[in-house]
VOPA-431938 format. One line per 4 residues: number of its first residue (from 1); for each residue x, y, z of N, C-alpha, C, CB. Coordinates in pm, 1 decimal. Glycine has a CB too. Layout:
N
NUM> X/Y/Z/X/Y/Z/X/Y/Z/X/Y/Z | ... $
//
This chain:
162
1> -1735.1/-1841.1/-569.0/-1640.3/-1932.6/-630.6/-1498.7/-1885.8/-597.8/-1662.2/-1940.9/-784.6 | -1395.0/-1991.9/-545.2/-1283.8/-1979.2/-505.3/-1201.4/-1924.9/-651.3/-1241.7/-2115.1/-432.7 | -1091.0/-1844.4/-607.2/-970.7/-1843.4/-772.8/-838.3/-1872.2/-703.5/-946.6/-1650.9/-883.5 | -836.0/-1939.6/-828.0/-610.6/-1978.7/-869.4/-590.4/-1921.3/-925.1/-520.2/-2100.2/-942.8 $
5> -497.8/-1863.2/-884.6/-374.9/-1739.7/-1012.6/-246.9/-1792.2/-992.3/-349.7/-1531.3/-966.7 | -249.2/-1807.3/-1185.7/-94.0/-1878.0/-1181.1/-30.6/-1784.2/-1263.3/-71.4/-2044.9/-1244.9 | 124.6/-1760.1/-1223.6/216.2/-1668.5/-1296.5/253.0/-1782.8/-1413.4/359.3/-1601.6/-1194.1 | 246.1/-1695.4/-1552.9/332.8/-1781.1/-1659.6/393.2/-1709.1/-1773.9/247.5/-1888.9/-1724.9 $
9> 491.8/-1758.1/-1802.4/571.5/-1647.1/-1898.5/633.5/-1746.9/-2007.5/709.8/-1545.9/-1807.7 | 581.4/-1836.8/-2037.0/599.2/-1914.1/-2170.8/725.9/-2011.7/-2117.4/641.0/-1801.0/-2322.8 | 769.6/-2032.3/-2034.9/905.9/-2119.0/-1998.7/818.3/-2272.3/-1982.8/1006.4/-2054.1/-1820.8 | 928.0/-2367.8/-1932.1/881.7/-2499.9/-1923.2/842.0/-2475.5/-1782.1/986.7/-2624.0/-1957.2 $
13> 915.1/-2414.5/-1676.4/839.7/-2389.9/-1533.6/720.2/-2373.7/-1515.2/872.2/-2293.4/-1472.5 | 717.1/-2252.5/-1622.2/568.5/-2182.1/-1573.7/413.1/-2310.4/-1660.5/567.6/-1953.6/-1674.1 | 502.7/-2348.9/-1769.2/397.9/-2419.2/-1786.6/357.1/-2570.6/-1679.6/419.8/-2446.9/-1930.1 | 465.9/-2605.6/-1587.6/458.8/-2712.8/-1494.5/384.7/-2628.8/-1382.0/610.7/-2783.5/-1452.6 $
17> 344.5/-2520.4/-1347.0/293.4/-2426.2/-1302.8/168.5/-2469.0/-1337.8/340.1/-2306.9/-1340.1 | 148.7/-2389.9/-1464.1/20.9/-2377.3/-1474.7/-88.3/-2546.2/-1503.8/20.0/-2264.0/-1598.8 | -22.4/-2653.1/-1509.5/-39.9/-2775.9/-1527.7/-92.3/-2791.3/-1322.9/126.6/-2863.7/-1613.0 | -9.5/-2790.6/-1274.8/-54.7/-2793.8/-1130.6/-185.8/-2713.1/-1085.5/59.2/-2741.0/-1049.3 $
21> -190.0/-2576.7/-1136.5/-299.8/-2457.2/-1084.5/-371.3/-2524.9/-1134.0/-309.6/-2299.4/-1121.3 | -385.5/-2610.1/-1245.3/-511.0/-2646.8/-1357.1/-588.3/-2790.8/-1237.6/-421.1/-2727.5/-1573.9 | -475.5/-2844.2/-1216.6/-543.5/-2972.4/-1138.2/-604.0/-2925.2/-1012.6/-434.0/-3093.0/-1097.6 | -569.5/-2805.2/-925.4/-610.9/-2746.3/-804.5/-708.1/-2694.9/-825.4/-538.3/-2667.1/-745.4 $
25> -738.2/-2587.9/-929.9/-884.6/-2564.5/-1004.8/-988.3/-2621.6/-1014.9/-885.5/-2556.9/-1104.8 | -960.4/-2772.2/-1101.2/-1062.4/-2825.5/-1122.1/-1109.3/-2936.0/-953.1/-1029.1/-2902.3/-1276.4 | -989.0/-2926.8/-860.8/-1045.3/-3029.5/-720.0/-1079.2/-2950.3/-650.8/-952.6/-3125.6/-631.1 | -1074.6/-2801.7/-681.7/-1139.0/-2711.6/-568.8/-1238.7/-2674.7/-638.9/-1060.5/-2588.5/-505.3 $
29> -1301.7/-2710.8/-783.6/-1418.4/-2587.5/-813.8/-1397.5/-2473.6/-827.9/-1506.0/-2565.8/-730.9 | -1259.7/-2419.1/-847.5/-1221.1/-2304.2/-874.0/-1176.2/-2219.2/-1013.7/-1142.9/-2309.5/-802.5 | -1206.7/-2109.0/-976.0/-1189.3/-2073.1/-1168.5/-1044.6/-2053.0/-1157.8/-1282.4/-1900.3/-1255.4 | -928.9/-2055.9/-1264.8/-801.4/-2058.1/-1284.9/-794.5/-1890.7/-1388.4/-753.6/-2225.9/-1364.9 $
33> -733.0/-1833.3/-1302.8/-676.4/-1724.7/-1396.5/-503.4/-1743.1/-1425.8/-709.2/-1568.3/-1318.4 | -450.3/-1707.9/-1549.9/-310.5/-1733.6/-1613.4/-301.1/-1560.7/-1602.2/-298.4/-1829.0/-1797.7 | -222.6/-1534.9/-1529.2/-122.5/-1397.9/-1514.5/21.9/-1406.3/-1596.6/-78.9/-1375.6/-1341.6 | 33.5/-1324.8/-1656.4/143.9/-1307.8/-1781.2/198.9/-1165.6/-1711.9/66.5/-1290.4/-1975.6 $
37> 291.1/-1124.9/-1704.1/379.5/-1017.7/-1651.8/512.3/-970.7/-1726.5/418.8/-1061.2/-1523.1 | 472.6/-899.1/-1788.8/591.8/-854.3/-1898.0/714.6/-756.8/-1783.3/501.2/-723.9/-2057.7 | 811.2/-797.4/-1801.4/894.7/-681.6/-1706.1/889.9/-526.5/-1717.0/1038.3/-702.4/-1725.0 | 902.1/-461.8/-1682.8/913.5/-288.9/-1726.3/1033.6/-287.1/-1671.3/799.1/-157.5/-1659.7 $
41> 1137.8/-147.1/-1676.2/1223.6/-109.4/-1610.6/1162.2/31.5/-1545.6/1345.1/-108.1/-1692.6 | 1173.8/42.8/-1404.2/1089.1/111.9/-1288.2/1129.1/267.2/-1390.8/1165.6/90.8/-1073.9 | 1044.5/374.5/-1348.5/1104.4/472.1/-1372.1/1216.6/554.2/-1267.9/1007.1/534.9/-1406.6 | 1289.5/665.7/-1327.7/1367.7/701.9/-1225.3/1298.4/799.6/-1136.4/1489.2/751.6/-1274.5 $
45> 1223.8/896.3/-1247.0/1146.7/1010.1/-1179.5/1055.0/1083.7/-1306.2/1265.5/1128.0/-1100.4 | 1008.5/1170.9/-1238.4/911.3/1281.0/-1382.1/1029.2/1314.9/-1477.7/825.3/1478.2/-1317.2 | 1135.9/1341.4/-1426.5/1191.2/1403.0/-1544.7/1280.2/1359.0/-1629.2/1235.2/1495.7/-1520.0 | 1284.3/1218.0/-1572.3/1298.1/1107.3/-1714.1/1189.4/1098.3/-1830.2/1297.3/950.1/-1661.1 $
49> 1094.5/1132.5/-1809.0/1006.7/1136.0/-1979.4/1001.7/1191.4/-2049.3/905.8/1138.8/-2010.1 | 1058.1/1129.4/-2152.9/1062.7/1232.1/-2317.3/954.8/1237.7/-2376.9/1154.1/1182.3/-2443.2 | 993.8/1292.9/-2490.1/877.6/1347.4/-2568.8/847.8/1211.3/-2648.9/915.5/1492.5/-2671.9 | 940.1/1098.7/-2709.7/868.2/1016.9/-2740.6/842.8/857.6/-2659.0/908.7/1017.7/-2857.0 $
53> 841.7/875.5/-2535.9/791.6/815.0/-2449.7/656.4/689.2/-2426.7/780.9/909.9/-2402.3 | 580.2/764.7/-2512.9/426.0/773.3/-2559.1/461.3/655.9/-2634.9/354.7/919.2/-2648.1 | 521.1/709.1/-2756.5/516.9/566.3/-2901.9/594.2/463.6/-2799.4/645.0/603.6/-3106.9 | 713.8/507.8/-2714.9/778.2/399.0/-2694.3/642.9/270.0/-2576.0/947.5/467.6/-2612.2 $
57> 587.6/310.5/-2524.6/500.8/255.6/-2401.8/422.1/226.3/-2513.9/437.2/353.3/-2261.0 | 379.1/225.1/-2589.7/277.4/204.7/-2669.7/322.8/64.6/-2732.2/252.9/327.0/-2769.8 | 459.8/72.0/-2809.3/535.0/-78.4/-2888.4/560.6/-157.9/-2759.5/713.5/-52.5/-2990.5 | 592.8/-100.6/-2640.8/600.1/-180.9/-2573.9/506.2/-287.4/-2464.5/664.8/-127.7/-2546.7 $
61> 406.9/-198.8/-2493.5/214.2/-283.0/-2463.3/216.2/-369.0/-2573.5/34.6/-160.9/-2484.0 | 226.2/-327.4/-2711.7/207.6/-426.9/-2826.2/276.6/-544.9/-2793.8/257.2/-377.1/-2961.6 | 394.2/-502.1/-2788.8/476.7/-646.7/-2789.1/447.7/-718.9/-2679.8/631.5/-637.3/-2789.1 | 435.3/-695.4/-2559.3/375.0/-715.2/-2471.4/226.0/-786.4/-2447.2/387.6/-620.1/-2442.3 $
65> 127.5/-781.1/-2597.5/31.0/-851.5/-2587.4/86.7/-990.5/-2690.0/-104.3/-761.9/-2627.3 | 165.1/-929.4/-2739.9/218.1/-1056.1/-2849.5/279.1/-1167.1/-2768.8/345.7/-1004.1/-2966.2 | 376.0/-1116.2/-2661.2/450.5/-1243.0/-2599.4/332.7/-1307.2/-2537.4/579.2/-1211.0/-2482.9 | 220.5/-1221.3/-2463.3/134.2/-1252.0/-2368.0/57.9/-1389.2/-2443.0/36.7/-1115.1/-2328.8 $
69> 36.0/-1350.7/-2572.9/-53.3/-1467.2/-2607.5/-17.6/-1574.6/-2663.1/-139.3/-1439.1/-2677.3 | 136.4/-1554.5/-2708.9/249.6/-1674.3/-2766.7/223.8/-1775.6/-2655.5/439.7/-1622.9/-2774.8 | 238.5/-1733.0/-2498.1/264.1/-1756.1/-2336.2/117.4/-1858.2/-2320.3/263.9/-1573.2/-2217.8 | 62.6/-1782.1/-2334.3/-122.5/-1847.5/-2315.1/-95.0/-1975.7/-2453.3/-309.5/-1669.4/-2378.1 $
73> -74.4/-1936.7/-2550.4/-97.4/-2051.6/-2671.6/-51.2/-2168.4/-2658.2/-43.9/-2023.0/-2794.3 | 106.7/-2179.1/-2599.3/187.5/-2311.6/-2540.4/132.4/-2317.5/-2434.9/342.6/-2315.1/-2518.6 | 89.1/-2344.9/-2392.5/-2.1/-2385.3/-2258.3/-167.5/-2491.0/-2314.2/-60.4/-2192.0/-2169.1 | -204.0/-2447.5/-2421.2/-324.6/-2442.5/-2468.2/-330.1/-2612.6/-2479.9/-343.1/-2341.0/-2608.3 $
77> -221.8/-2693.4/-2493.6/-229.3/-2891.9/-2488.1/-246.1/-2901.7/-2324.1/-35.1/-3005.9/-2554.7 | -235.5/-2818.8/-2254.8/-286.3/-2861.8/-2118.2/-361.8/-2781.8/-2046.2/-192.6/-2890.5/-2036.9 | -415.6/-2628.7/-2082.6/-516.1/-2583.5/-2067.4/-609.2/-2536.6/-2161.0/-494.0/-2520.1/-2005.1 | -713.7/-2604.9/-2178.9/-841.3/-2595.2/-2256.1/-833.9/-2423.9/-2251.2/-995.0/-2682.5/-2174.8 $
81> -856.3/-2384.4/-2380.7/-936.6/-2242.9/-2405.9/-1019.8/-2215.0/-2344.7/-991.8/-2218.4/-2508.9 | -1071.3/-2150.5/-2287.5/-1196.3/-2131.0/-2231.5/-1225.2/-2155.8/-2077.9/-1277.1/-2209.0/-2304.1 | -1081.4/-2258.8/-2026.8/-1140.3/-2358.2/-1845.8/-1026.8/-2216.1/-1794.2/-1055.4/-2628.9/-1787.8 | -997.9/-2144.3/-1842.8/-861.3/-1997.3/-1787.5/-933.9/-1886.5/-1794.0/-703.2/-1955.4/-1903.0 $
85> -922.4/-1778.6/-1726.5/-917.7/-1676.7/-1807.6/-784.2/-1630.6/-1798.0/-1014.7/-1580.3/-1780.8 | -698.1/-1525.0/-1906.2/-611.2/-1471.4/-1861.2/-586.3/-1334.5/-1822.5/-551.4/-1502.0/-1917.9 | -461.1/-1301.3/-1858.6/-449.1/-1145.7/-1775.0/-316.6/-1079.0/-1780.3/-476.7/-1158.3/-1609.0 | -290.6/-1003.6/-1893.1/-203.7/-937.0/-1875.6/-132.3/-827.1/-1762.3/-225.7/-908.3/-1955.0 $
89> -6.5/-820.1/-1745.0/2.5/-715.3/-1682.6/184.2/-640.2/-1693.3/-56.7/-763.1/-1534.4 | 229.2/-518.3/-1715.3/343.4/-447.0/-1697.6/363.8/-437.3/-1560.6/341.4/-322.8/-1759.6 | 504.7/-453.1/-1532.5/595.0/-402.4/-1446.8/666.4/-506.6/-1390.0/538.8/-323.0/-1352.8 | 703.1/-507.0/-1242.0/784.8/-572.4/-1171.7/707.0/-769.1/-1156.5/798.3/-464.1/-1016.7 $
93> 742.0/-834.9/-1186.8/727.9/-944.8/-1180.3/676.3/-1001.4/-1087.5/805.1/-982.3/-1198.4 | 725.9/-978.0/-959.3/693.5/-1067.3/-837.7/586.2/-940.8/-773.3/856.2/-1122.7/-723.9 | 591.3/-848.2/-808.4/459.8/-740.1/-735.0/391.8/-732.7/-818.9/477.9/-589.4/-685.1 | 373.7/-725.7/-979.0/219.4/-774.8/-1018.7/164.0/-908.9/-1010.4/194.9/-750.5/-1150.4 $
97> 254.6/-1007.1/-980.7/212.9/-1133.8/-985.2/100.7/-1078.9/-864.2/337.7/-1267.7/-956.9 | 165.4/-1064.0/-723.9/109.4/-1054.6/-601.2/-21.7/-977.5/-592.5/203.1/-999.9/-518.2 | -37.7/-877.4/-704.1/-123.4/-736.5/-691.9/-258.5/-847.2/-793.9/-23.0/-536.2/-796.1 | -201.1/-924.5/-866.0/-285.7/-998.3/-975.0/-386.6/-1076.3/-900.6/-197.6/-1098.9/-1072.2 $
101> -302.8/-1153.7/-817.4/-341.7/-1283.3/-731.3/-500.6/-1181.9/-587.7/-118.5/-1364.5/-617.0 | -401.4/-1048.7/-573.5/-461.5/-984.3/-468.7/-603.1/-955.3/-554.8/-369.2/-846.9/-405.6 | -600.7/-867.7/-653.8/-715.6/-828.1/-742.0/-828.9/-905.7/-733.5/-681.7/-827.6/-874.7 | -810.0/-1034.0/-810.7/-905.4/-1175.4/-830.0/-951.2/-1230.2/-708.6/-828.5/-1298.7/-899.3 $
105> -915.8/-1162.3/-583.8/-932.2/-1234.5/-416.5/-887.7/-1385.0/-449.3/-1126.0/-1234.5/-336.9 | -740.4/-1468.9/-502.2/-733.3/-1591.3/-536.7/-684.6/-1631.8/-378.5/-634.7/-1622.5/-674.7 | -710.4/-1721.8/-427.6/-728.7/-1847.9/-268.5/-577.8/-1897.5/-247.5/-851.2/-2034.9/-305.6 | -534.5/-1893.9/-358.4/-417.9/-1951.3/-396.5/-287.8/-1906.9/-515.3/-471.7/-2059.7/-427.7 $
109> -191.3/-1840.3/-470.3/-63.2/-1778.7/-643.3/-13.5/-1945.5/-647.9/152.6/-1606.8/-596.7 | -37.5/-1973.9/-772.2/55.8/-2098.1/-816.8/205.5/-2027.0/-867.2/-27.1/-2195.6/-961.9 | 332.5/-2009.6/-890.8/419.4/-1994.1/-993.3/547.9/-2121.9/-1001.8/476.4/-1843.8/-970.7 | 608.7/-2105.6/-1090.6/702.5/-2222.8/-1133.8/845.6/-2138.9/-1052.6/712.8/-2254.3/-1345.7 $
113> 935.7/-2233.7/-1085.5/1088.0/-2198.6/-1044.1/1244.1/-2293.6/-1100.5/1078.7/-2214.8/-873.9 | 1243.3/-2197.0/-1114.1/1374.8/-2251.5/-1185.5/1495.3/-2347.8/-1146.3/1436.9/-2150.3/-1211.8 | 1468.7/-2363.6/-1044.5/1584.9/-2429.1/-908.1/1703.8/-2396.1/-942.9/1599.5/-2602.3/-879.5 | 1725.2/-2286.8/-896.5/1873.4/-2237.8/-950.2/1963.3/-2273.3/-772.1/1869.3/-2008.8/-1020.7 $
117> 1894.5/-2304.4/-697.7/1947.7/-2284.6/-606.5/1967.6/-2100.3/-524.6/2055.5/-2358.1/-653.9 | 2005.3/-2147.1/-385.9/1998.4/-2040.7/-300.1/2062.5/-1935.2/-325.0/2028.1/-2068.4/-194.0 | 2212.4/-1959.3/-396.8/2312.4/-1868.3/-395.1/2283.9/-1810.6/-533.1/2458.3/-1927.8/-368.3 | 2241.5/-1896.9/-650.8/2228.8/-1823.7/-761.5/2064.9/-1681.6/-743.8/2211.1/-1966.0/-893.3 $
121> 1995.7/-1797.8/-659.3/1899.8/-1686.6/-649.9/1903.8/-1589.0/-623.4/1831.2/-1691.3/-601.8 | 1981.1/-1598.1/-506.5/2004.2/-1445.8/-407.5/2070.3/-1375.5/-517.1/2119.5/-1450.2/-243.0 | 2199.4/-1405.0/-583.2/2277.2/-1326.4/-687.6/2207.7/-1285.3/-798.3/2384.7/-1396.5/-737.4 | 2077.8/-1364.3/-879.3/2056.1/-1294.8/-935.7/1859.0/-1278.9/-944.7/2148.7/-1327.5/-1040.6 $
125> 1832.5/-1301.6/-839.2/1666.1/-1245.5/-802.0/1601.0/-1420.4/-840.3/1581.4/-1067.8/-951.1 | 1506.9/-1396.2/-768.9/1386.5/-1507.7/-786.5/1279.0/-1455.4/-781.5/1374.1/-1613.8/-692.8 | 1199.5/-1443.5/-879.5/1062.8/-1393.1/-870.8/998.2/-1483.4/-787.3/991.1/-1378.9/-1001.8 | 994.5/-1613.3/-766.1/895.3/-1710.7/-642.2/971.8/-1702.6/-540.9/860.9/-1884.2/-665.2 $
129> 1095.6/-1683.0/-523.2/1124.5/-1603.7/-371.5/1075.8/-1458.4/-321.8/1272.7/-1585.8/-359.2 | 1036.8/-1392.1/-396.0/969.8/-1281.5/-390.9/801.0/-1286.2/-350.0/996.6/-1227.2/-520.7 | 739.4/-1331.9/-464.6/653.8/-1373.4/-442.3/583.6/-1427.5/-313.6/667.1/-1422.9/-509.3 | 726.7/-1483.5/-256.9/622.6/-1580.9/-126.5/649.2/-1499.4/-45.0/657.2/-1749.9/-62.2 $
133> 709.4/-1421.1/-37.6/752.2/-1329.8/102.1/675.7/-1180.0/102.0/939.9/-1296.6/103.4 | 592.5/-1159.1/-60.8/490.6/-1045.2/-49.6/348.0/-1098.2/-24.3/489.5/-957.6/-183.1 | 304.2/-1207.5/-124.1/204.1/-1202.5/-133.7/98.5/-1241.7/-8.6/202.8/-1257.4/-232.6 | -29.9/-1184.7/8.4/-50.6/-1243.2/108.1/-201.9/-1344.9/169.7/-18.6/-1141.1/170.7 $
137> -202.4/-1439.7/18.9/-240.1/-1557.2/7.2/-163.9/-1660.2/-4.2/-303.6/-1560.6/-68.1 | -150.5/-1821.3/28.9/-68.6/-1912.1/24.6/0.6/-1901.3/-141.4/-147.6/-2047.1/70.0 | 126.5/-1936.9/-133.2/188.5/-1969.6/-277.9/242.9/-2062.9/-295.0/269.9/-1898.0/-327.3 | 210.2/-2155.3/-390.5/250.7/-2268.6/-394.6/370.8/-2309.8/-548.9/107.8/-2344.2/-383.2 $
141> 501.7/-2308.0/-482.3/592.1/-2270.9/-632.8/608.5/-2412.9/-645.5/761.8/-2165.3/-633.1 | 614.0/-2442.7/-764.8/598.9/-2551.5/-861.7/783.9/-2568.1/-909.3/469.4/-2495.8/-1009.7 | 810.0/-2722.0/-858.1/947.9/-2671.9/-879.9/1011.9/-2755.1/-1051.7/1052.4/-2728.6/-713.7 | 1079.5/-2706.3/-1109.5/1152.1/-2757.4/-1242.0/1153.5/-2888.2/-1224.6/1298.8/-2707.2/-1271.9 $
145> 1070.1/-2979.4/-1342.9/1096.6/-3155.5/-1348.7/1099.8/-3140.3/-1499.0/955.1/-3287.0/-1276.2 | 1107.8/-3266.5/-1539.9/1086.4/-3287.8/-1677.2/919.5/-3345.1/-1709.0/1206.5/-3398.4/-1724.5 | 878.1/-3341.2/-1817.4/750.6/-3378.3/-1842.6/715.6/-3506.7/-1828.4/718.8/-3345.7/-1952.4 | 821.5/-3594.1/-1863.1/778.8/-3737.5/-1830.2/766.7/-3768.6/-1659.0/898.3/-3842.3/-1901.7 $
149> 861.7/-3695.8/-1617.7/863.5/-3715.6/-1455.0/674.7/-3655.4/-1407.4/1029.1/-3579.8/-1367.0 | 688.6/-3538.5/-1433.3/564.1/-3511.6/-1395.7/467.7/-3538.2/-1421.4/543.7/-3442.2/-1394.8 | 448.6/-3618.8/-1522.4/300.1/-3709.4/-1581.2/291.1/-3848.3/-1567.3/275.4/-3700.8/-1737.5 | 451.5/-3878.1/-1509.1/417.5/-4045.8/-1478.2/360.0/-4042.7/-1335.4/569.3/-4160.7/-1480.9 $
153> 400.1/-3924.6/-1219.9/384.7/-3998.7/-1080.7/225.2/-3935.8/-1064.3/520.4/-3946.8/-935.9 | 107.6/-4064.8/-1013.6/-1.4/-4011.2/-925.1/1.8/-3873.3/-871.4/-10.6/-4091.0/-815.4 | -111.1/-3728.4/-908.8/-59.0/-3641.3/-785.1/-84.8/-3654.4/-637.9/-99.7/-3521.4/-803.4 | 20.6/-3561.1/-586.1/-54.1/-3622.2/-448.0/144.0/-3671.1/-411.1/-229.9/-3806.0/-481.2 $
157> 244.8/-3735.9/-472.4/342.1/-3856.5/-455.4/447.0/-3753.0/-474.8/337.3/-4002.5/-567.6 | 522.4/-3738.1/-370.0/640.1/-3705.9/-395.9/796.5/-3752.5/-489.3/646.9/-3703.0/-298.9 | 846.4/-3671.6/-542.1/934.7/-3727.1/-612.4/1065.5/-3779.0/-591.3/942.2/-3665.9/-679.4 | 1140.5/-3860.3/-598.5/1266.9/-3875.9/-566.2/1403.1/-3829.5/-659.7/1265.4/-4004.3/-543.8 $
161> 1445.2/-3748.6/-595.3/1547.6/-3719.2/-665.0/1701.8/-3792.8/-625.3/1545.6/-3576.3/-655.7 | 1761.0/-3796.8/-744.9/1882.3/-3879.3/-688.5/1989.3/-3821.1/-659.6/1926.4/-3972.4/-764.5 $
//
């Protein structure tokens, strides 16, 4: 059985994201995994770790399962419980997405995008510009509409923008 892995982090993107992975899923026969990616900040070296280090990585897994499932719950009017599995993961955004997608052997990374444009991206990072330039299965980024736009047109129909 083929897999979709879609990045989602509770935004309106990621859920137009995961609304797309869901329809590719079910026309390919494929199981849909929801990847959640909490950010970390990288370490510097060994001898940045303190002594309470431990509790801190620890509140920060917690909270970390809390956003994770807030993320999965708004999603839940357009993905059935049960038709997902999901999947937490810490660190860099656009390299666990990629390492997530790699894990599951997915056929396909779905993620959303913000359309900030080229210049804002470059200035301040794009995780689906990242994404497409590591991962190394097709990625298909899902770009920012509104909900009525995206549930009125047939899929398949491109949109017109004015």
């Amino acid at each position: 059985m083929s897999t979709i892995a879609c990045g989602v982090d509770g935004s309106t993107q990621a859920r137009h994201a995961a609304i797309v992975a869901r329809s590719l899923a079910e026309r390919l026969g494929a199981r849909l995994v929801l990847v959640y990616v909490r950010p970390t900040p990288p370490l510097i070296g060994a001898d940045s770790v303190v002594a309470g280090a431990r509790t801190v990585c620890q509140r920060s897994a917690e909270l970390a399962r809390r956003e994770a499932q807030e993320a999965f719950e708004r999603l839940a009017p357009d993905i059935t419980p049960g038709h997902a599995d999901s999947e937490l993961r810490l660190g860099q955004p656009a390299a666990e997405l990629v390492a997530a997608a790699a894990d599951c052997d997915a056929e396909f990374l779905v993620v959303g995008t913000r359309g900030r444009g080229a210049w804002r991206s470059a200035a301040l990072g794009s995780v689906s510009v990242a994404v497409v330039h590591l991962a190394r299965c097709p990625v298909i980024v899902v770009p920012d509409r509104d909900d009525a736009e995206m549930h009125a047109r047939p899929h398949g129909t491109a949109a017109r923008r004015p």
